[in-house]
Backbone as a ProteinNet text record, in pm:
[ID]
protein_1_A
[PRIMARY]
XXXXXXXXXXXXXXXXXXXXXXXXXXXXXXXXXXXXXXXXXX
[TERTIARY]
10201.4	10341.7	10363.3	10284	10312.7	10240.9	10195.5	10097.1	10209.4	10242.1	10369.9	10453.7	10528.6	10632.3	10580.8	10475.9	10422.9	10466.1	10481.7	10529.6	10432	10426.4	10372.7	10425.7	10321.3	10354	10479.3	10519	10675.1	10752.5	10777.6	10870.8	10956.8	11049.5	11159.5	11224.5	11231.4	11283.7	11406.6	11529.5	11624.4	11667.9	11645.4	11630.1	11732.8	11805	11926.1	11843.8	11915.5	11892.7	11821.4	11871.3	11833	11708.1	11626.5	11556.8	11600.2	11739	11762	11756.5	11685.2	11700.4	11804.2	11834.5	12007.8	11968.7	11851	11876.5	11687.8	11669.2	11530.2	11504.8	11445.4	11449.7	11289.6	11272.7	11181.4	11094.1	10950	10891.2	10970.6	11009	11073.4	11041.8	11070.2	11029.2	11124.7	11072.5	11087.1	11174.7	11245.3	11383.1	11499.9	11587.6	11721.4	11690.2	11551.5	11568.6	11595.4	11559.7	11607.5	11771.4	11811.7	11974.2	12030.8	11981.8	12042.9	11999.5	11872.9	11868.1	12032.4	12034.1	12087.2	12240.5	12293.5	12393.5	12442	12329.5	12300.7	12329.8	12353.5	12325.4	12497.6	12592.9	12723.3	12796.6
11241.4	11206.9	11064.4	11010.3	10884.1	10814	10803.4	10727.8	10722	10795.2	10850.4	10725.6	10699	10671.3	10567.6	10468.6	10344	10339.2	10438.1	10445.6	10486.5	10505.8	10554.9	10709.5	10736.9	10875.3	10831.1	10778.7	10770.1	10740.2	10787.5	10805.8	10935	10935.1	11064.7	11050.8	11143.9	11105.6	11266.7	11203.2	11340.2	11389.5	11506.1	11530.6	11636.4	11663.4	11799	11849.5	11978.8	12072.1	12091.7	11972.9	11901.3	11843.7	11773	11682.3	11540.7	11499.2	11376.6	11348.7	11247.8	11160.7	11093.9	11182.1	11114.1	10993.5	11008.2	10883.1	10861.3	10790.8	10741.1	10670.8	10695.9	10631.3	10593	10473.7	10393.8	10350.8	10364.1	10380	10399.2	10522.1	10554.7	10588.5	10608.6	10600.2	10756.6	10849	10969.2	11004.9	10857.4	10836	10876.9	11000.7	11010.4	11023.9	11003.6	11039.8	11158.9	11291.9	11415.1	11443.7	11348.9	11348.6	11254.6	11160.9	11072.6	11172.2	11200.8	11302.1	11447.2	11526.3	11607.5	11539	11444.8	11383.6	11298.1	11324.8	11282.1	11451.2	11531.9	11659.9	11646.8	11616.7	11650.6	11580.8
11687.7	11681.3	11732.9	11864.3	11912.9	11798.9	11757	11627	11525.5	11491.4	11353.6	11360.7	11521.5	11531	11607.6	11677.1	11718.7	11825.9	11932.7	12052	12135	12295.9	12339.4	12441.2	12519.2	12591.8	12642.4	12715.9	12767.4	12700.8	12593.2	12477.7	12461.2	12498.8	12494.5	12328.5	12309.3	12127.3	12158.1	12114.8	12176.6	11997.8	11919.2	11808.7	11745.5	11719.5	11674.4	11578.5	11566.9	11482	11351.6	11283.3	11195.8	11118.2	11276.1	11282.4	11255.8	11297.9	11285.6	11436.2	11445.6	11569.7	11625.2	11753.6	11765.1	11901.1	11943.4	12057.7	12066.2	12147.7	12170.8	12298.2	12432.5	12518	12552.2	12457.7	12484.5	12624.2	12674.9	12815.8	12943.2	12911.3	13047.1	13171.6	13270.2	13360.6	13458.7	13539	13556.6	13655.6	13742.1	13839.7	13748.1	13739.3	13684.2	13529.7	13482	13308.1	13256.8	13339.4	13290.5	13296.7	13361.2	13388	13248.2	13221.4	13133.6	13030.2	12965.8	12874.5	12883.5	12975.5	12976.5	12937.8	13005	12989.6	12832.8	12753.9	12611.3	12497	12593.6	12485.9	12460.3	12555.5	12491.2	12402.6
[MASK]
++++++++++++++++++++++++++++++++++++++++++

């Protein structure tokens, strides 16, 4: 998948139902990212 998409492991890819990609948070880092993710679902 990181190959697919030219990214690496710290690549969050946030995806709906769908499979459309609604956000992408490029080498992230693990201070507050499960919060910004969660804060991305509404």
């Amino acid at each position: 998948m990181y190959d697919a998409f030219g990214v690496d492991a710290r690549t969050t890819f946030l995806v709906n139902a769908d499979g459309t990609i609604r956000k992408v948070w490029p080498k992230v880092s693990v201070a507050g990212h499960a919060e910004d993710v969660y804060n991305s679902l509404a």
